[in-house]
N, C-alpha and C positions, 0 to 999 in steps of 0.2 A: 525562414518563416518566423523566427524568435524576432530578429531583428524588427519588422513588421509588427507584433503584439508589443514588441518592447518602445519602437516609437507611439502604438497610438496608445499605449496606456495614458501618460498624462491627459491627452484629449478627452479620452473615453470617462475620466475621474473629473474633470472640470465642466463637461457637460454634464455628470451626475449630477457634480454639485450642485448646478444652478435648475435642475429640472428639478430634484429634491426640495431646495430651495420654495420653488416656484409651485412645488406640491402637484409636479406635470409630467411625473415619470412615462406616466400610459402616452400623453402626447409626444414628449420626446423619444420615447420607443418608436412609435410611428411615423417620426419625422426621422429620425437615424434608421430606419430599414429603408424608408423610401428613397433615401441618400442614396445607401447602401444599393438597393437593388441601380438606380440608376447610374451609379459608378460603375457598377458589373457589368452592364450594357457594353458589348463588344464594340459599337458606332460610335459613344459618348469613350468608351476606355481609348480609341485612335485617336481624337478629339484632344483627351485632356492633355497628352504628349507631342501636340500640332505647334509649331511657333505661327501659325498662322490665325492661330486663335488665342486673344488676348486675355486678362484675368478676367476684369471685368463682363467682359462679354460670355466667358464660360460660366461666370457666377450666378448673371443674371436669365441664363439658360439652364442653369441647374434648380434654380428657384423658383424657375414659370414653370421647369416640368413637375415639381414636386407640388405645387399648388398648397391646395390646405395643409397638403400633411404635415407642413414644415410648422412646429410650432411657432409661440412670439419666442423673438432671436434667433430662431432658425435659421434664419438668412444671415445672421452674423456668424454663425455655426460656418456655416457653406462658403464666405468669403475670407473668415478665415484662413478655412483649409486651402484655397485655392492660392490666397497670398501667400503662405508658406510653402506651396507644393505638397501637400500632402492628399490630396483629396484622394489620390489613391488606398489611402487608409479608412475611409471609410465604412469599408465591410469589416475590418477588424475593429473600431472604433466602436460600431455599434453592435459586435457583438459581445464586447468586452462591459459594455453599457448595462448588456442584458443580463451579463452576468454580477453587476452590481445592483443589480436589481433584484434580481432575486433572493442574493444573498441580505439584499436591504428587507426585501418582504417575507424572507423566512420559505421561500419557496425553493421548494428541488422538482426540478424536468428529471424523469423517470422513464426509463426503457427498459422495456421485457421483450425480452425475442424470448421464443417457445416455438417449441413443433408442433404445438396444437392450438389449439382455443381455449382463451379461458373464459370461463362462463360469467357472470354478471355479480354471484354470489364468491365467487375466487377470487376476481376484480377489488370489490371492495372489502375483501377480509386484505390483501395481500395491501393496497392504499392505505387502512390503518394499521397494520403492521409497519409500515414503512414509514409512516408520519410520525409514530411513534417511537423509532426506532432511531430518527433522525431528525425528531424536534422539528418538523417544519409542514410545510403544506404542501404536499405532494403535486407534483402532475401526474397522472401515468399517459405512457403510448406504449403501444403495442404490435411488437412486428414477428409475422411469420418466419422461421428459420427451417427447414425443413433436417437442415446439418445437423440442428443439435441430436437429432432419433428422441431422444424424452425431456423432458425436466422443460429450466429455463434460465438464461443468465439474466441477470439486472444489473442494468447503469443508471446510474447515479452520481453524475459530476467524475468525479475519480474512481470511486466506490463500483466496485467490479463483487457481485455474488454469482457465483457458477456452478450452479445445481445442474448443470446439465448432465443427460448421459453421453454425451462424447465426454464429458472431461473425466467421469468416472470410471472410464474406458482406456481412456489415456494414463490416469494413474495407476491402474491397475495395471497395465502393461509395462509401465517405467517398475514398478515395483518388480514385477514377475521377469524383467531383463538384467536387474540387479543383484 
């Protein structure tokens, strides 16, 4: 899997560049997922490892399916990859993309798992707590855990907080075995 992030890095930085460049990051966001989702495609993934199917012709088939999404240059994006062999990079490509991206826009994707519900007013105390916290513009999502019994962990890129009550259950138990 490294090998995979470590080839499409370069891709994933020279497509910044010129979407940056081109002040088109939200377009090239949506032309790199639509890539991306269409590489996934188990019938298009048989496809791309076929010698019976030429570059060219897979280029120009990856191009018609993506349609608008594909911003301008898109399509030198897509034949690219295909002269190279790479278009199986893709999905890593563009998510590597996403993550230049946000780190361009100051943005962090936020996840709260909890055993419960947080209310609307918890919500937005716990988003500026967290913006603030990490100089940036929050997203939050939010997923039911039934595991944790209380509290709630947050993800945040790397950033792991774990106020759950499983973990304070777990520590308490490592300590009382010691």
């Amino acid at each position: 899997m490294a090998e995979v992030r470590t080839m499409a890095r370069p891709y994933a930085r020279a497509v910044f560049a010129i979407a940056r460049a081109a002040d088109a990051l939200a377009e090239w966001s949506e032309g790199l997922a639509a890539v991306a989702a269409i590489v996934s495609n188990e019938d298009v993934a048989r496809v791309i490892g076929s010698p019976k199917v030429g570059g060219k012709q897979l280029s120009d088939s990856i191009i018609s399916i993506a349609g608008k999404a594909l911003p301008e240059q898109g399509d030198n994006y897509v034949r690219l990859l295909v002269a190279n062999e790479r278009l199986a990079l893709a999905p890593a490509i563009a998510e590597q993309f996403e993550a230049l991206r946000a780190e361009a826009e100051r943005r962090v994707d936020v996840t709260v798992f909890s055993a419960t519900e947080f209310g609307e007013q918890q919500k937005q105390a716990l988003s500026a707590s967290l913006a603030k916290r990490l100089d940036a513009k929050i997203s939050l999502a939010f997923e039911h855990d039934a595991d944790l019994i209380g509290g709630a962990v947050i993800r945040a890129g790397d950033l792991v907080i774990d106020r759950s009550l499983r973990s304070q259950l777990a520590r308490m138990q490592q300590s009382l075995t010691q």
